[in-house]
VEXNU-366690 format. One record per residue (C-alpha): residue in one letter; chain; x, y, z. Coordinates in nm, 2 decimals, always signed. Layout:
REM residues N
+-----+-------+--------+--------+--------+
: res : chain :     px :     py :     pz :
+-----+-------+--------+--------+--------+
:   a :     A :      X :      Y :      Z :
...
+-----+-------+--------+--------+--------+
REM end
This chain:
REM residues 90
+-----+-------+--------+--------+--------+
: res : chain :     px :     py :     pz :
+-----+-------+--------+--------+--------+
:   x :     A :  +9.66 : +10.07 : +10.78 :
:   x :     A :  +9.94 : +10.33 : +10.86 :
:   x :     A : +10.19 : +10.15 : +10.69 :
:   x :     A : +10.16 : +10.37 : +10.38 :
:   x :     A :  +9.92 : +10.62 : +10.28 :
:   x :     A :  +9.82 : +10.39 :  +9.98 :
:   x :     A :  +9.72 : +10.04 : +10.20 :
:   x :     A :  +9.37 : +10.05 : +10.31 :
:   x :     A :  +9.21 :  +9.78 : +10.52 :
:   x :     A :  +8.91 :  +9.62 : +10.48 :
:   x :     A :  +8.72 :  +9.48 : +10.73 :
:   x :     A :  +8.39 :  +9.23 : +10.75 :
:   x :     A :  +8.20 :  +9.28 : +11.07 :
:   x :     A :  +7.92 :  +8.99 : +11.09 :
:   x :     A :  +7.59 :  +9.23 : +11.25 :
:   x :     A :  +7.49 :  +8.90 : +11.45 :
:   x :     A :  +7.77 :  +8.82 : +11.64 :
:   x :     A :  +7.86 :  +9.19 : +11.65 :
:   x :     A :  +8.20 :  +9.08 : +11.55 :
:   x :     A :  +8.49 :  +9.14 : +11.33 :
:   x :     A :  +8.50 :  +8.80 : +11.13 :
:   x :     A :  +8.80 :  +8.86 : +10.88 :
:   x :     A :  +9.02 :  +9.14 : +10.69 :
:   x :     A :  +9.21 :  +9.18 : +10.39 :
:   x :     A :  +9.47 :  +9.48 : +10.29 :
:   x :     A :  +9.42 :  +9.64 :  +9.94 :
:   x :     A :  +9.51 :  +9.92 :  +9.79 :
:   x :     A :  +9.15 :  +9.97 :  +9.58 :
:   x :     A :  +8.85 :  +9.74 :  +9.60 :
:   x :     A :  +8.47 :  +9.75 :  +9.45 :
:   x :     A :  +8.21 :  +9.57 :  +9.54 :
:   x :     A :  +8.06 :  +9.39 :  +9.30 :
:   x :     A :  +7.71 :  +9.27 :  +9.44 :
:   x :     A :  +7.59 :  +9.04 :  +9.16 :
:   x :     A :  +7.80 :  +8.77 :  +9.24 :
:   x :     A :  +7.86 :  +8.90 :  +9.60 :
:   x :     A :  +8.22 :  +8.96 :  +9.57 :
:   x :     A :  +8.49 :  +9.19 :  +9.59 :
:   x :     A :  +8.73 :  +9.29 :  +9.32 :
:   x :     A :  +9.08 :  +9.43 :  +9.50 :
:   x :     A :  +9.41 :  +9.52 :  +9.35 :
:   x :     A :  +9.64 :  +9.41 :  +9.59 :
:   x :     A :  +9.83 :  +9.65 :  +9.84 :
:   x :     A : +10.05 :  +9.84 :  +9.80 :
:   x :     A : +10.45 :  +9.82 :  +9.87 :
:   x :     A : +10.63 : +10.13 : +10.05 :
:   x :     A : +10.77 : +10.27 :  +9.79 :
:   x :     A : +10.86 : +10.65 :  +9.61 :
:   x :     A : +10.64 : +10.64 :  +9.32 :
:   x :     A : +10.31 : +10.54 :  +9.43 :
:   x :     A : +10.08 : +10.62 :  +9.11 :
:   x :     A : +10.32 : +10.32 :  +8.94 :
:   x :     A : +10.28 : +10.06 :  +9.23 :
:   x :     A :  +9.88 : +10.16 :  +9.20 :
:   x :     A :  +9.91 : +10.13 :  +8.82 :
:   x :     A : +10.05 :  +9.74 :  +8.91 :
:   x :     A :  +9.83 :  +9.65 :  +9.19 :
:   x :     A :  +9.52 :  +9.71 :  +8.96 :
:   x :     A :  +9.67 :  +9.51 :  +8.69 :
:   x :     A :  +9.72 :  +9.21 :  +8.92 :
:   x :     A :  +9.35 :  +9.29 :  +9.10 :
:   x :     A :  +9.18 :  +8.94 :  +9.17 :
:   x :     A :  +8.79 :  +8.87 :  +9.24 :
:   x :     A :  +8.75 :  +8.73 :  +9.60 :
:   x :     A :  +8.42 :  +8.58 :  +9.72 :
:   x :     A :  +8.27 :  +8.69 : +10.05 :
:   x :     A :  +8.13 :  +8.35 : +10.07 :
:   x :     A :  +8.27 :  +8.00 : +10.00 :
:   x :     A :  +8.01 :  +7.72 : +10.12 :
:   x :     A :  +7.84 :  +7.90 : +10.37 :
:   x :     A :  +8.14 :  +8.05 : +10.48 :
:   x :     A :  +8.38 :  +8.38 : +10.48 :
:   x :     A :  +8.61 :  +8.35 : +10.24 :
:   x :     A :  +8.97 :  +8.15 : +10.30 :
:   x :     A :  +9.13 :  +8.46 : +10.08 :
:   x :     A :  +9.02 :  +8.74 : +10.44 :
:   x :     A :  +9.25 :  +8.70 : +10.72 :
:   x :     A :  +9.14 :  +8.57 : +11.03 :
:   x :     A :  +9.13 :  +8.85 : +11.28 :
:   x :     A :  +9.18 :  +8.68 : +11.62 :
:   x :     A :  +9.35 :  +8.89 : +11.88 :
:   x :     A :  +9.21 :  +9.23 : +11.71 :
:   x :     A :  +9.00 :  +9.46 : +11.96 :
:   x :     A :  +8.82 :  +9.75 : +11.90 :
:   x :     A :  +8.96 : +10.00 : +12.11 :
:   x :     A :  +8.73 : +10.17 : +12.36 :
:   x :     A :  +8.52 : +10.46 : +12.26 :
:   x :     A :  +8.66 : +10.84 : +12.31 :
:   x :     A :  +8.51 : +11.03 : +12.59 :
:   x :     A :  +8.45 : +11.39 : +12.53 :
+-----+-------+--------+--------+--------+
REM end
């Protein structure tokens, strides 16, 4: 994300469908592959003192499931509209 330098974006591309298939914003994330989750502090807001809005995103992380029932998690974003943009030509 370029809305600040601290917002990442994470993305879940399903290798069947060759397809983005949902998103969610954090500002850090693990991957925790026992219980095939994700653990993510939230993102974080513009602000000037980034190392204290990190410090409070990690404090309110969550655990979100890839999976609920067979299917992506209600917690990822749906993604419709999003394209990949073409590829760069040398």
């Amino acid at each position: 994300s370029s809305r600040h330098p601290g917002i990442n974006t994470l993305f879940l591309f399903d290798a069947k469908s060759k397809s983005v298939v949902g998103m969610r914003e954090f500002s850090k994330f693990q991957y925790l592959p026992t219980t095939k989750s994700f653990w993510i502090a939230q993102s974080v807001a513009n602000c000037d003192n980034l190392n204290e809005m990190l410090d409070a995103a990690k404090h309110s992380a969550v655990t979100v499931p890839i999976y609920v029932n067979g299917v992506i998690s209600q917690a990822f974003k749906p993604v419709a509209g999003i394209v990949q943009a073409p590829a760069a030509t040398p």
